[in-house]
C-alpha positions as CSV (number, residue, x, y, z in Angstrom):
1,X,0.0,0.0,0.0
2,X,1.4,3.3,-1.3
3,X,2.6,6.0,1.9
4,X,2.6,10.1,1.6
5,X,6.3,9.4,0.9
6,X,5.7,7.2,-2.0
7,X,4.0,9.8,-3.5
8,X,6.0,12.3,-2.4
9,X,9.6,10.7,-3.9
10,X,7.4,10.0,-7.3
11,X,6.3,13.7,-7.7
12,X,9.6,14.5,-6.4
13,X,8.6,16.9,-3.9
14,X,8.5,17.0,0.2
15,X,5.7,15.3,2.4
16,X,4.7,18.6,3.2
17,X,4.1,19.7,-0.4
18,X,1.6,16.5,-0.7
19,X,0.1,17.3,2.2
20,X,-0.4,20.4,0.8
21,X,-2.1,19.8,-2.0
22,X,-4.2,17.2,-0.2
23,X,-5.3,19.5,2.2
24,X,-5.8,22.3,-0.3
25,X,-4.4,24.4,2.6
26,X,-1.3,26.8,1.6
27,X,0.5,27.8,-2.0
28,X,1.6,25.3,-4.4
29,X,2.4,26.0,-8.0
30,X,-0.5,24.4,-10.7
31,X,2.6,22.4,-12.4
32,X,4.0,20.9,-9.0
33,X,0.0,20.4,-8.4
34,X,-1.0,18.6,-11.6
35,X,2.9,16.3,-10.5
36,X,1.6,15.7,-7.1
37,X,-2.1,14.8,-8.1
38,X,-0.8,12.1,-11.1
39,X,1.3,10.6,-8.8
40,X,-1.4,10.4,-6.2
41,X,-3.8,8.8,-9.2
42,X,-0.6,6.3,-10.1
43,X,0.0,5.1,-7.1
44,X,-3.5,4.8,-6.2
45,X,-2.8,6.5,-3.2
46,X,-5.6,6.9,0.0
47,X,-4.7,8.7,2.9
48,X,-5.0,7.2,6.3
49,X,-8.4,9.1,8.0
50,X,-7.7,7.7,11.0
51,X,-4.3,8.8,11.0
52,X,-5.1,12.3,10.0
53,X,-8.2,12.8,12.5
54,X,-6.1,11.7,15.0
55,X,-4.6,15.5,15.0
56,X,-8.4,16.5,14.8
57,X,-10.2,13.9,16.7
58,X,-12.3,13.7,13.3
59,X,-12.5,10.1,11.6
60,X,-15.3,10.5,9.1
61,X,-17.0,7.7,10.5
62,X,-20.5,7.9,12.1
63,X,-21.6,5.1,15.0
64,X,-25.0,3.3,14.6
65,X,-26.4,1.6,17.8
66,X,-29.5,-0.6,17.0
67,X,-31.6,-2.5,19.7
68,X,-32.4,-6.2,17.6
69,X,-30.5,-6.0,14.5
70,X,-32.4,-9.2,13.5
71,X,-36.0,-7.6,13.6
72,X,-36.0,-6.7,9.7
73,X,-37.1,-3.1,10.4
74,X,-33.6,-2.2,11.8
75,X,-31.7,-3.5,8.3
76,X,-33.6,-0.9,6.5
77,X,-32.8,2.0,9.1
78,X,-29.3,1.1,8.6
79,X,-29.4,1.2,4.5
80,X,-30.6,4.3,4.4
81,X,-28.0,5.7,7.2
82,X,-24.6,4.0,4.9
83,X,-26.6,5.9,2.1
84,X,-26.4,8.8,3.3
85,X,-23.2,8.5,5.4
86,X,-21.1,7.0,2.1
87,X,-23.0,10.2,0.1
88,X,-20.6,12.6,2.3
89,X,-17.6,10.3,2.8
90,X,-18.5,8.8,6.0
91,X,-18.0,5.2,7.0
92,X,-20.2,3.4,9.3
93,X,-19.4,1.3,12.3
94,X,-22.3,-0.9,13.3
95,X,-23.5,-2.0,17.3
96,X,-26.1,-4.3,18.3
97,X,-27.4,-3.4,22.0
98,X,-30.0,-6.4,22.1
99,X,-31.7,-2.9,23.9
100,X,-29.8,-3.4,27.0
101,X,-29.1,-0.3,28.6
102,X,-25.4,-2.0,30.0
103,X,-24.4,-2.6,26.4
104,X,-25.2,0.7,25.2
105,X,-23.1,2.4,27.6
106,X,-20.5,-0.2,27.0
107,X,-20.4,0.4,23.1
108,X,-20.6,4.4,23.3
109,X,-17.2,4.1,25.4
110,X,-15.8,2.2,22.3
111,X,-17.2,4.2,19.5
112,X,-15.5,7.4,22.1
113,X,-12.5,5.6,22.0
114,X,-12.3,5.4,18.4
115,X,-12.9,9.3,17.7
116,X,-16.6,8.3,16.4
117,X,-17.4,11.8,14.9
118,X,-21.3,11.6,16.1
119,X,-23.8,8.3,16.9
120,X,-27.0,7.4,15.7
121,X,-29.1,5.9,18.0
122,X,-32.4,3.9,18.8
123,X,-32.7,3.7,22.5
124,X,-35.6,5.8,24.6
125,X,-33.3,5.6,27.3
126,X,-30.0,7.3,26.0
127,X,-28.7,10.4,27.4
128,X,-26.2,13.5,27.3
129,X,-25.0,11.7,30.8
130,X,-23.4,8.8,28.9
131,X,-21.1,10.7,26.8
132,X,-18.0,11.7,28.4
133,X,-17.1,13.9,25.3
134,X,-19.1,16.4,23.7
135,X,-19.8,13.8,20.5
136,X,-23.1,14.7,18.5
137,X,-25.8,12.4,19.1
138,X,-29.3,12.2,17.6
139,X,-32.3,9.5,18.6
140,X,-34.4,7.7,15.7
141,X,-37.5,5.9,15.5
142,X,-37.6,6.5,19.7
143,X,-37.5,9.8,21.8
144,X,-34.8,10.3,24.3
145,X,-34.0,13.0,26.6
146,X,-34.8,16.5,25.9
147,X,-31.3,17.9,24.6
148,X,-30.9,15.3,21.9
149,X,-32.7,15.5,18.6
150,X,-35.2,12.8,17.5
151,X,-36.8,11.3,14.4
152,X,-39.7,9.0,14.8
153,X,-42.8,8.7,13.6
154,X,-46.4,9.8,14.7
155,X,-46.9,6.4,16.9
156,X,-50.0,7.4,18.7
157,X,-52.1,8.8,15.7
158,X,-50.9,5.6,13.9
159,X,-52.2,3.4,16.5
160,X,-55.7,5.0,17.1
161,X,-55.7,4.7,13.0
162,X,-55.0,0.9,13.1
163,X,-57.7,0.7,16.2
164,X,-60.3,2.2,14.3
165,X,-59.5,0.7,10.7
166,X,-60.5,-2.7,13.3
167,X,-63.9,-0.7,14.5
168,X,-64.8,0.1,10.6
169,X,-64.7,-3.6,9.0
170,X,-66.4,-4.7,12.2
171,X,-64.8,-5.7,15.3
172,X,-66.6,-5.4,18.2
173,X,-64.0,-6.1,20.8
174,X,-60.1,-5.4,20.3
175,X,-56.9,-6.5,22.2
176,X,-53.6,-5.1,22.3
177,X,-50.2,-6.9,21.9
178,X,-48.0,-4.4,23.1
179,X,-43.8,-3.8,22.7
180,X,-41.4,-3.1,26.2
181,X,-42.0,-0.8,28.8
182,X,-38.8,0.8,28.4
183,X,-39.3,2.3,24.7
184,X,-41.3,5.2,23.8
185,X,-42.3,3.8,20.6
186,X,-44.7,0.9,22.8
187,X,-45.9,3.6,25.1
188,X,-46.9,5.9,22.3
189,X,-48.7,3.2,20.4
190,X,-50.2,2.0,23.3
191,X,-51.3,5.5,24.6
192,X,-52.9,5.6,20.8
193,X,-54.8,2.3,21.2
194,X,-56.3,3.3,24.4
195,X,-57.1,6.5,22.9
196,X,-59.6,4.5,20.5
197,X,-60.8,2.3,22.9
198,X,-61.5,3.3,26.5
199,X,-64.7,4.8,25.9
200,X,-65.7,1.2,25.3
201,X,-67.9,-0.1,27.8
202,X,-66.2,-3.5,27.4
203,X,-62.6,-2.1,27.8
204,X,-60.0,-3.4,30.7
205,X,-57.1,-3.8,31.1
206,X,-57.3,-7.5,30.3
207,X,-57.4,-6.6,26.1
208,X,-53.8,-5.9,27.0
209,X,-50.7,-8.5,26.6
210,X,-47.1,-7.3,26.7
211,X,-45.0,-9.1,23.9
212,X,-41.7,-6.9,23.9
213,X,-41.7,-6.4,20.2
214,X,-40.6,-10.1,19.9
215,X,-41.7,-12.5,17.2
216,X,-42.1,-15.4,19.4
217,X,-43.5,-14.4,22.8
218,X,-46.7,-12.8,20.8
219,X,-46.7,-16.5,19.9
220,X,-47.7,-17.0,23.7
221,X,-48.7,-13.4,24.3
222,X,-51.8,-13.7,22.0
223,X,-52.9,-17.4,23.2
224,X,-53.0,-16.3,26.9
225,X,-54.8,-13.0,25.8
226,X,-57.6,-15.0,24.1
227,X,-57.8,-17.3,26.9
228,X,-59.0,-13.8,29.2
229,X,-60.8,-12.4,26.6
230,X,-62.1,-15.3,24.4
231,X,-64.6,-12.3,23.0
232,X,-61.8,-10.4,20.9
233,X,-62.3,-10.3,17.4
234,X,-59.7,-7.7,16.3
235,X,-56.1,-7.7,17.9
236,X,-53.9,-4.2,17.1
237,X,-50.1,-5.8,17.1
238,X,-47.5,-2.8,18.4
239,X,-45.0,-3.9,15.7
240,X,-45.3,-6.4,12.6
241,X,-42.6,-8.7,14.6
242,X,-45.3,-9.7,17.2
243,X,-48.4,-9.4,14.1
244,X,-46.2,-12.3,12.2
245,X,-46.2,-14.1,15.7
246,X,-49.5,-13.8,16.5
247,X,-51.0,-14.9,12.9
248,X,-49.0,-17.8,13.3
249,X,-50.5,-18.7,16.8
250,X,-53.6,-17.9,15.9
251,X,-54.1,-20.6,12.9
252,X,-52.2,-22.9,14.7
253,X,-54.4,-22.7,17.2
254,X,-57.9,-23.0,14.8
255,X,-58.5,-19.8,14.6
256,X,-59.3,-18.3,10.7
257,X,-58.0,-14.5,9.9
258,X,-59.6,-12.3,9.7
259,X,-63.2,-14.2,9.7
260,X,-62.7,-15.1,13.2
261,X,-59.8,-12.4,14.5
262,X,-58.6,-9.8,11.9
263,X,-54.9,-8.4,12.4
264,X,-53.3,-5.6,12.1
265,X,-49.6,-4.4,12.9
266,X,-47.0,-1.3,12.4
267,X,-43.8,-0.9,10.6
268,X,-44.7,-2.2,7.3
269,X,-41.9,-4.9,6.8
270,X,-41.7,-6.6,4.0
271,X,-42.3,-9.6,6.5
272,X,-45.7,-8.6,6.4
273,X,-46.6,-9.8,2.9
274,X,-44.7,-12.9,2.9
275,X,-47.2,-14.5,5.2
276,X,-51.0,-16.1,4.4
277,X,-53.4,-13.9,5.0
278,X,-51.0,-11.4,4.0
279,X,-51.1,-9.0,7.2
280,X,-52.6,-5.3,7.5
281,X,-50.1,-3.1,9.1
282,X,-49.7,0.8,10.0
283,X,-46.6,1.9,7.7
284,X,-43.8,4.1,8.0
285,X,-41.3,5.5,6.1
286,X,-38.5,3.8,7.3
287,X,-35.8,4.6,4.7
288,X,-36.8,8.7,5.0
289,X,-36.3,8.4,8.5
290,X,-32.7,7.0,8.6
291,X,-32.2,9.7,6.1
292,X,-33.3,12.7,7.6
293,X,-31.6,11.5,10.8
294,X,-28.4,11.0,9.3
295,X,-28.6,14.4,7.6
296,X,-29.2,15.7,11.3
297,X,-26.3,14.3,13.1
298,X,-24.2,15.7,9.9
299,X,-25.4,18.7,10.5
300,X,-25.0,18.4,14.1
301,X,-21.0,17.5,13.3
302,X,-20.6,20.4,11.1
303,X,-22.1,22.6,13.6
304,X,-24.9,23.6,12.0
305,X,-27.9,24.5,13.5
306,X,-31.3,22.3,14.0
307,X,-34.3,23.7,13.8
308,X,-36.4,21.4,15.6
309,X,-35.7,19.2,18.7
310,X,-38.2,16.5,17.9
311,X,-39.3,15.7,13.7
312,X,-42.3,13.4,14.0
313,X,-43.1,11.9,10.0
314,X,-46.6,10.6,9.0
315,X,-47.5,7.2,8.7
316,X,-50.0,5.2,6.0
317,X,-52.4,2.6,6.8
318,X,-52.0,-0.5,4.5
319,X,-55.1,-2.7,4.2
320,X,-54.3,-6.1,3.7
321,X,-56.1,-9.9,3.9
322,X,-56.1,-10.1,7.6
323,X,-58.6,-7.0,8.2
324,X,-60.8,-7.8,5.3
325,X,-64.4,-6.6,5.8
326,X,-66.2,-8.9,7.7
């Protein structure tokens, strides 16, 4: 691999001269330019970033800590943010957190070590607190504290849409399968499905099973909320992970969707249409929100101003199989 004295002893100039013209920082004739630059092309010459953000503590490289990397709606997050993040020269360094608040903390420390120029993050729980340096930082898809920019979606309208979408083809009684405790994205969409439902004079909290946003406790979630409530006829899935689960408990069990239950999640995975009855689901626009965030913590690293603290994009309801009229 070629070094700045390779190129250097080629264009038969000093180190300093290349660095020069790399740098685009101080005089250099055009003919000892165009000498440098051809030997740089020749040589096939690429300067070590790490090396030279050492002196700046600037790497080009952007951090990216998902919760569940294997929940498909995280893969497409991260496409858009290597989009975006290659657009402007950036590379990407990748974390899984498994949303534990111990490996969070434990990754930020190595992505500080590494002069990370600025961290995208999903986590509700994230704060300026576990920085020790003064690294950019925005929140996506969740809402963290209040100093730290977010981009998510409108969870709570988007719930009380799906709720009602369940009310309009005919469901009379509606359960919830909703994600953790511990991620604003559950709350909001379970804040929304109360919303639609607690005028209801059947309404408990019984309609209610927790299923952490995991494909295979809805499995078990959905069975043990049918067994309290063998009256539902709609159930409102908090994410399309736990609406794949739950269809596949629900025939297994005997059940026919949607004659008997109609489903409906949120995300719109492609997961969602690989099953039979393809499944209804509350949509957002995943790739637009990796890229506006991305675009935000550049901004953030160039020290630009934000305008807003929180950027809350619209979602689409998608009307599937599994909430055809009854």
């Amino acid at each position: 691999m070629a070094t700045i004295r390779d190129v250097a002893q080629l264009a038969e100039v000093s180190v300093a001269t290349v660095s020069r013209v790399m740098n685009n920082n101080g005089y250099v004739n055009n003919e000892t330019r165009e000498r440098v630059l051809r030997a740089i092309k020749e040589l096939d010459y690429h300067p070590n970033v790490l090396a030279r953000g050492l002196n700046k503590k600037r790497t080009k490289t952007l951090g990216l800590l998902l919760p569940d990397i294997t929940n498909p709606f995280f893969p497409q997050l991260a496409r858009a943010v290597e989009d975006v993040a290659q657009e402007f020269g950036y590379s990407l360094v990748l974390c899984n957190s498994d949303d534990q608040p111990e490996k969070e903390l434990h990754y930020i420390k190595i992505l500080e070590q590494k002069y990370i120029d600025g961290v995208l993050v999903v986590s509700s729980s994230f704060s300026r607190e576990d920085l020790h340096e003064r690294i950019p930082v925005v929140v996506f898809d969740r809402i963290g504290a209040e100093d730290i920019p977010a981009v998510c979606v409108k969870n709570r309208s988007g719930a009380r849409l799906a709720v009602n979408h369940l009310f309009e083809i005919g469901c009379k009684r509606i359960g919830h399968l909703r994600g953790p405790f511990d991620a604003s994205t559950a709350d909001e969409r379970y804040r929304g499905y109360i919303d639609a439902v607690q005028t209801q004079p059947w309404f408990s909290d019984n309609y209610v099973e927790v299923a952490n946003f995991d494909m295979e406790l809805a499995k078990t979630a959905v069975l043990r909320l049918l067994q309290r409530q063998p009256d539902i006829d709609g159930i409102f899935a908090g994410n399309d992970l736990m609406a794949v689960g739950a269809l596949k408990a629900l025939l297994h069990a005997g059940y026919r969707v949607p004659e008997d239950i109609a489903l409906i999640g949120f995300d719109g995975i492609p997961l969602t249409e690989t099953v039979v009855p393809e499944i209804s689901t509350i949509v957002q626009p995943i790739y637009e929100m990796g890229e506006l965030a991305t675009r935000l913590l550049l901004q953030l690293i160039e020290q630009k101003p934000v305008l807003e603290q929180i950027y809350e994009l619209d979602v689409q309801l998608l009307q599937r199989t599994s909430t055809r009229k009854k």
